[in-house]
C-alpha positions as CSV (number, residue, x, y, z in Angstrom):
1,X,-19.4,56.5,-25.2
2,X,-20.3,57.7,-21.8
3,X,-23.5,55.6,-21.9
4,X,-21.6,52.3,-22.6
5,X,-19.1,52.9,-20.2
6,X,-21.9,53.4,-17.7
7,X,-23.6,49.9,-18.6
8,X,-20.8,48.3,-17.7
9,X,-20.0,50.4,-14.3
10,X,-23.6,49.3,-13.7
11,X,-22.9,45.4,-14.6
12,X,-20.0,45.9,-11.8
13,X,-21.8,47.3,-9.2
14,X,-24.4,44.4,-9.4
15,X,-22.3,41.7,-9.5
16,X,-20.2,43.2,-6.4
17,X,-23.7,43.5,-4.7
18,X,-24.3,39.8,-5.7
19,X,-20.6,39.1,-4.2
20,X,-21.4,41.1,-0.8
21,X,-24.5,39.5,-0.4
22,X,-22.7,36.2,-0.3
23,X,-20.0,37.7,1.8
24,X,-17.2,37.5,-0.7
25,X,-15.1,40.7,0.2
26,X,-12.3,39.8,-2.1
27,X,-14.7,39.9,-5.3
28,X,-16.2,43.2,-4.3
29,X,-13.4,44.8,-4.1
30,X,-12.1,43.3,-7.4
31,X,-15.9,44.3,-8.9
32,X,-15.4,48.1,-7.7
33,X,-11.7,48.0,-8.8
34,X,-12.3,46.6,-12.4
35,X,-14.1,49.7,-14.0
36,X,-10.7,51.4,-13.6
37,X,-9.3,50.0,-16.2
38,X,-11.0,52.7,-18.3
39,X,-8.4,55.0,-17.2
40,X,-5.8,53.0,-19.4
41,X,-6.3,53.9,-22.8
42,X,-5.0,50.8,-24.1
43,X,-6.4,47.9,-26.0
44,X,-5.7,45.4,-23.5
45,X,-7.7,47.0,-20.9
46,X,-10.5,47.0,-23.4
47,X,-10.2,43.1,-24.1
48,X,-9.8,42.4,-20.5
49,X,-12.8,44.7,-20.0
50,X,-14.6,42.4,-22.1
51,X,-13.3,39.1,-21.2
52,X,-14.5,40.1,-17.2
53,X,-18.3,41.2,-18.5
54,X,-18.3,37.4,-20.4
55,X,-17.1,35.9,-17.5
56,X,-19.7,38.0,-15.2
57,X,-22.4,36.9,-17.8
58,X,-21.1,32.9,-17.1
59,X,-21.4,33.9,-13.2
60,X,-25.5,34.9,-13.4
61,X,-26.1,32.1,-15.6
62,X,-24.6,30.0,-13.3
63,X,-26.4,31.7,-10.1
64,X,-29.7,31.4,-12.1
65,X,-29.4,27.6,-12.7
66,X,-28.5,26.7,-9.0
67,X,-31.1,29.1,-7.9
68,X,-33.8,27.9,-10.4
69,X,-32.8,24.0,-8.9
70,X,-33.2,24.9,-5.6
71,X,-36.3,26.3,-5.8
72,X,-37.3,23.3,-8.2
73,X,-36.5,20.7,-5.3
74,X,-38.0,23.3,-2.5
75,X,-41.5,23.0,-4.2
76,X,-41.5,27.0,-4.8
77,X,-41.8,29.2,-7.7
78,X,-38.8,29.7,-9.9
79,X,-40.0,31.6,-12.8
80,X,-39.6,35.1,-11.5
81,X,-35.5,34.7,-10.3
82,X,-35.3,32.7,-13.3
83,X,-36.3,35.9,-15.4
84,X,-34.6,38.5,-13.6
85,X,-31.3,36.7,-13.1
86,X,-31.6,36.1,-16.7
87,X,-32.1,39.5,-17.7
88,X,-29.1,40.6,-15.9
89,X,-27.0,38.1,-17.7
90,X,-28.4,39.6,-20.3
91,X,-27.6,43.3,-19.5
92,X,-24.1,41.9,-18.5
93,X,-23.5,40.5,-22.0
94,X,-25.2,43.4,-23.8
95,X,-22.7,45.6,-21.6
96,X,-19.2,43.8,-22.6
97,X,-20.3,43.7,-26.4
98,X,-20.9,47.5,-26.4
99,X,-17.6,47.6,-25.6
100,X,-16.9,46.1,-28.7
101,X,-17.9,49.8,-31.2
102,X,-16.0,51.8,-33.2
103,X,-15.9,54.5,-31.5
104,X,-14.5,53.2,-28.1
105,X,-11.8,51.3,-30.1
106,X,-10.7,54.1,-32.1
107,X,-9.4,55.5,-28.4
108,X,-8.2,52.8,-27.2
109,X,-5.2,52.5,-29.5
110,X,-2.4,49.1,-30.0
């Protein structure tokens, strides 16, 4: 349980770093903040646990496809962000359906 919970402090983290890079203070503060709602042992922290990794998974995917244009109309090499932003979306999306076992639903109760 400890390593799921981790995976997703780890999705977080980099999508507040993606967030400061850009200069968006409010969504690193909400990225740092969100992992708290592990403290409430209650399915609807759970759900919106998941519903945020989703919606960080949407963000990348996103990122990657303007990036990947970008580069495309620059003349330069795309391949290389186009992998690693995709394998964070995938890490992002691997981390919210963790969240999805037995055993972390069993403690957080209805």
């Amino acid at each position: 349980m400890i390593l799921r919970i981790s995976l997703f402090v780890a999705a977080a983290l980099l999508l507040g770093a993606h967030f400061l890079r850009s200069g968006n203070w409010l969504m690193v503060g909400v990225c740092l903040a969100v992992p708290l709602l592990f403290l409430w042992r209650k399915r609807w922290s759970l759900i919106a646990l998941q519903l945020l990794a989703y919606c960080a998974t949407a963000t990348w995917i996103a990122v990657a496809i303007d990036l990947v244009q970008m580069r495309q109309q620059l003349g330069q090499r795309w391949t290389a962000a186009a992998i690693i932003l995709g394998s964070v979306a995938l890490y992002t999306l691997v981390a919210g359906l963790l969240l999805n076992s037995r055993a972390i639903r069993e403690r957080y109760p209805y």
